[in-house]
N, C-alpha and C positions, 0 to 999 in steps of 0.2 A: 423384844426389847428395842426402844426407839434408841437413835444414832442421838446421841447429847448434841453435835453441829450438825444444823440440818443445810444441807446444801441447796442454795439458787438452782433455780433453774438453766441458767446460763452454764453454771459450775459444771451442773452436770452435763449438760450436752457438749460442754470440752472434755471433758475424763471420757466419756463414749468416745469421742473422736480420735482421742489422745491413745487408748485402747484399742480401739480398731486399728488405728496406724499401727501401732505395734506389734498386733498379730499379723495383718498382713506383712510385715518386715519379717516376722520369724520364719511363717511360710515361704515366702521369696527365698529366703536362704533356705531354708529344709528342701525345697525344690530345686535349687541349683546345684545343691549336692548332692540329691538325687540324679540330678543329668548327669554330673561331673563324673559321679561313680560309675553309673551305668553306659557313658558311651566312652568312656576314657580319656575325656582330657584331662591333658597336664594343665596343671595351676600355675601362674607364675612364679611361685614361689620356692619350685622346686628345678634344681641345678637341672641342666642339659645342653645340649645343641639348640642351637639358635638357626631358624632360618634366614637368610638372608637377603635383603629386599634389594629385587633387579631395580636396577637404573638405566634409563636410556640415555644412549650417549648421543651429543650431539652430532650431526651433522653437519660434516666441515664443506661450507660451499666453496662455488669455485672462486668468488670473487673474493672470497679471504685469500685460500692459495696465489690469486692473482700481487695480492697486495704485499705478503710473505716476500715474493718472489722480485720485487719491486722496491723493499726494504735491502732485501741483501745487497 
């Protein structure tokens, strides 16, 4: 049975594309879930501790001290 709308050429070579993007999006995720499950990370979306990111603190030189000391 023929299609009643027969599609361009152009049509079609977007619906393939449009398709192909799309399975590869499902597998992307079927795969991340697969990693997530099997090495155990947590997702963000589930409550926990948080680690907390170090900060370096600055270094107070002497010529700040100097100037403190020069204020007072």
């Amino acid at each position: 049975m023929m299609n009643e709308l027969a599609l361009t050429k152009d049509e079609r070579i977007c619906l393939q594309t449009w398709f192909r993007q799309a399975i590869v999006q499902l597998e992307r995720e079927e795969v991340t879930a697969q990693m997530i499950k099997s090495h155990g990370i947590q997702t963000s979306n589930e409550e926990g501790h948080r680690t907390s990111v170090t900060r370096r603190r600055t270094r107070r030189s002497s010529v700040l001290s100097h100037v403190s000391q020069l204020v007072k």
